[in-house]
Each structure stands twice: as C-alpha cells, then as structure tokens.
C-alpha positions as CSV (number, residue, x, y, z in Angstrom):
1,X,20.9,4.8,22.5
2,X,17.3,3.5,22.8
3,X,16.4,6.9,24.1
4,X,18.1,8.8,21.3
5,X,16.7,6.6,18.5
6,X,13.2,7.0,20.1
7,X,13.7,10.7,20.6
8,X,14.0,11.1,16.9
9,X,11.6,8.8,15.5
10,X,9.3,10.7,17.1
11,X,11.0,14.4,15.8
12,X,10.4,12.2,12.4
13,X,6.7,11.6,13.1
14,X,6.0,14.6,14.4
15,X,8.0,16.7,11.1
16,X,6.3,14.8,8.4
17,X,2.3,15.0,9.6
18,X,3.0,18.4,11.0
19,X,0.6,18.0,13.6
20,X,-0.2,21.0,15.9
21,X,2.2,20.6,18.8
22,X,0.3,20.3,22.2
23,X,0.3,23.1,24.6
24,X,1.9,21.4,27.4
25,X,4.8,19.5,27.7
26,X,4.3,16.2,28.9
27,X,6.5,14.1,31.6
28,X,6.0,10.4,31.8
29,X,8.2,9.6,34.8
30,X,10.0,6.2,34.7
31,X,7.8,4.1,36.7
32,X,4.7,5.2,34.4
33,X,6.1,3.6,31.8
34,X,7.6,0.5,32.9
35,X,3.8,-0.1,34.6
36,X,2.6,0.7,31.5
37,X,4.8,-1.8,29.7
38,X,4.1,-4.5,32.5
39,X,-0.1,-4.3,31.3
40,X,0.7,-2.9,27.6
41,X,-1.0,0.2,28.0
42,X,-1.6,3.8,26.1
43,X,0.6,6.6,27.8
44,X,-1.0,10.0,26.3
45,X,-3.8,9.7,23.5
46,X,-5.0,12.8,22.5
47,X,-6.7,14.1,18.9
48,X,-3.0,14.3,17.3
49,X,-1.3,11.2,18.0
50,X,-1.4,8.4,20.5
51,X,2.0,7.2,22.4
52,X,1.4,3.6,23.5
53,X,3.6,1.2,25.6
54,X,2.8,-2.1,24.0
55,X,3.3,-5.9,25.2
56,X,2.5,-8.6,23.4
57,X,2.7,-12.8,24.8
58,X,1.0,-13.7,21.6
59,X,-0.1,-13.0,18.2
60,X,-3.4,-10.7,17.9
61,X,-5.9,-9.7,15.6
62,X,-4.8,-8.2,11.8
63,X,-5.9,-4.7,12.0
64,X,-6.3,-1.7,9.8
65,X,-6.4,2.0,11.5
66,X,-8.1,4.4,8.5
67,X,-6.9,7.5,10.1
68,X,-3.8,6.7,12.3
69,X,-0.5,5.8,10.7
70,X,1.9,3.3,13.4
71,X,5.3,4.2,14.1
72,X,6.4,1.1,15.6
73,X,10.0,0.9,17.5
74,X,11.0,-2.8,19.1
75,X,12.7,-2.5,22.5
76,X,12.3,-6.3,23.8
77,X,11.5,-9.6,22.0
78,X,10.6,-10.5,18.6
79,X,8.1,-11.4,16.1
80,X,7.1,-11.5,12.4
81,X,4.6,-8.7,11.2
82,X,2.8,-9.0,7.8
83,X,1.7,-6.3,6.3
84,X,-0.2,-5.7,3.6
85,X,-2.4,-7.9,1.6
86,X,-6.0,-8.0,2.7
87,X,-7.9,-8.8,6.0
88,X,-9.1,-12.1,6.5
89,X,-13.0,-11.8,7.8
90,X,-12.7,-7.9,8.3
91,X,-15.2,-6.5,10.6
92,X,-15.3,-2.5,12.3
93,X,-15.0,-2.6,15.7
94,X,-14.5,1.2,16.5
95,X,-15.0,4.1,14.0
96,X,-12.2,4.1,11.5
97,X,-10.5,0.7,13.0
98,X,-10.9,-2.9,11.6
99,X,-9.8,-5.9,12.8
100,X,-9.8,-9.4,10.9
101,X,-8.7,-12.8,11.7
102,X,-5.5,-12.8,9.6
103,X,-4.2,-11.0,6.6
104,X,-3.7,-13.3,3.0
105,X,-1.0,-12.4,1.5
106,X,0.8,-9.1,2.0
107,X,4.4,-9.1,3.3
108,X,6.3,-10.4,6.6
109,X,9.1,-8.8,7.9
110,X,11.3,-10.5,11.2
111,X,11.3,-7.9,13.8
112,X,14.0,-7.3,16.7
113,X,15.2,-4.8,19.1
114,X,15.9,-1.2,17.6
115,X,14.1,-1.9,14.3
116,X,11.6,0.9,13.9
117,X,8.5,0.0,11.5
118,X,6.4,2.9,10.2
119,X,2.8,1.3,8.8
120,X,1.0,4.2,6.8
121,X,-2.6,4.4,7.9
122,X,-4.9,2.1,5.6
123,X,-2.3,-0.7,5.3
124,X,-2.9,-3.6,7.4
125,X,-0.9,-5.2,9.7
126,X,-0.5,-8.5,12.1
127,X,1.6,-10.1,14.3
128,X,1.8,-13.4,13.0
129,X,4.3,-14.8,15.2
130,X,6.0,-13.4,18.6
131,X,8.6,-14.5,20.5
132,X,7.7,-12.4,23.3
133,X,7.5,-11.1,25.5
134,X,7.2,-8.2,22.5
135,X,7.6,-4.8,24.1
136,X,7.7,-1.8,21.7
137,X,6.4,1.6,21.4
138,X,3.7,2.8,19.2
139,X,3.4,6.5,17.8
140,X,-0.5,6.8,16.7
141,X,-0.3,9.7,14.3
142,X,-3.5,10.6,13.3
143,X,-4.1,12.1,9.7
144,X,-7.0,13.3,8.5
145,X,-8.3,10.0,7.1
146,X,-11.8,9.6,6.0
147,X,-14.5,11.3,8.8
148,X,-17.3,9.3,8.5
C-alpha cells in the first residue's frame, strides 16, 4: 500500500510540473534505500527534481526552498509541521534556500504515517515537534523559481 500511494504521488508530482522525464530509468535497489533512511540521505538529485530519504530525531531549522516545491509522504513516526507564516531570523544559506530559527505564525498540521504533504515552493515550513524517529520521503520538484 505504501508502495502504491508513493508510486502515485510521484505520477502526481511529476503530471502537474511537467518536468522533462530523465533519459534513464532509475533502480534504487532495497538496501539503497533503507541505508539511506538509516543516515537520512538524498537518493537521485538531478536539475528536475530531488528524491530524498529523510530521518529526522529532532526538530530542525524553518526553511524556505524558492525554486523547489516538497512533496512530503510520512512512512515512520510523527511530528507537527508549521507552515506558513514568516521565518524567524531568515538567513540564505545556498542559492534559492533560507533557513531561519523558527517560523511566527503560519499553520501546524499533526503528521502520521501515509499522510502525504505537498509545500509549494516559497512557503515555509518547520518541524516543530517530532516524535521520531521521522522517516518520510521528499519529492524536490524544481520549478522555475527566480534565477538569481
């Protein structure tokens, strides 16, 4: 079931930016991704989206992606995410990608297993709370954003 609702949230994704589709097909065998999971690492990044298995112990950093819209799908653990609002002490730390201590205000939304959370890119987002640990998959799809 997991598989399934993954398998289409990325058909989703994928349908609505109408990214170019990549010229190979791509086979992340089992053991990849559960070592991946086990460090909370990217699987593929390339200029079109970003496939990422993510683990978090702890709450991190708000952040705000200017290009690259999350599509967030919860497979272990849970946690509150706020999104929204504004970014507390914002500060770039890559091109296009801000992080901040903490959002004020926005919106916070209790997240469990199988609950898939898209976050549009510009809207900012933070783990406030996890009860972890928090393994889920991010989609990175990148859009065209602003360049500079």
């Amino acid at each position: 079931m997991r598989a399934l609702t993954l398998a289409l949230v990325l058909v989703a994704a994928g349908a609505a930016w109408a990214q170019p589709e990549p010229e190979e097909v791509t086979h992340l065998p089992a053991e990849r991704v559960r070592t991946a999971f086990a460090r909370g690492e990217p699987l593929v990044e390339n200029a079109a989206f970003k496939v990422h298995a993510s683990r978090r112990e702890q709450p991190g950093l708000a952040e705000v992606h200017t290009r690259d819209t999350d599509v967030v799908y919860v497979l272990e653990g849970t946690a509150t995410l706020v999104t929204g609002g504004s970014v507390v002490e914002p500060r770039e730390v890559a091109p296009q990608e801000i992080r901040g201590a903490s959002i004020a205000g926005g919106t916070a939304r209790a997240l469990a297993p199988g609950d898939v959370v898209i976050v549009p890119a510009g809207v900012p987002h933070w783990f406030r709370q996890v009860q972890g640990p928090l393994l889920y998959y991010v989609v990175k799809v990148t859009g065209e954003g602003d360049a500079s």
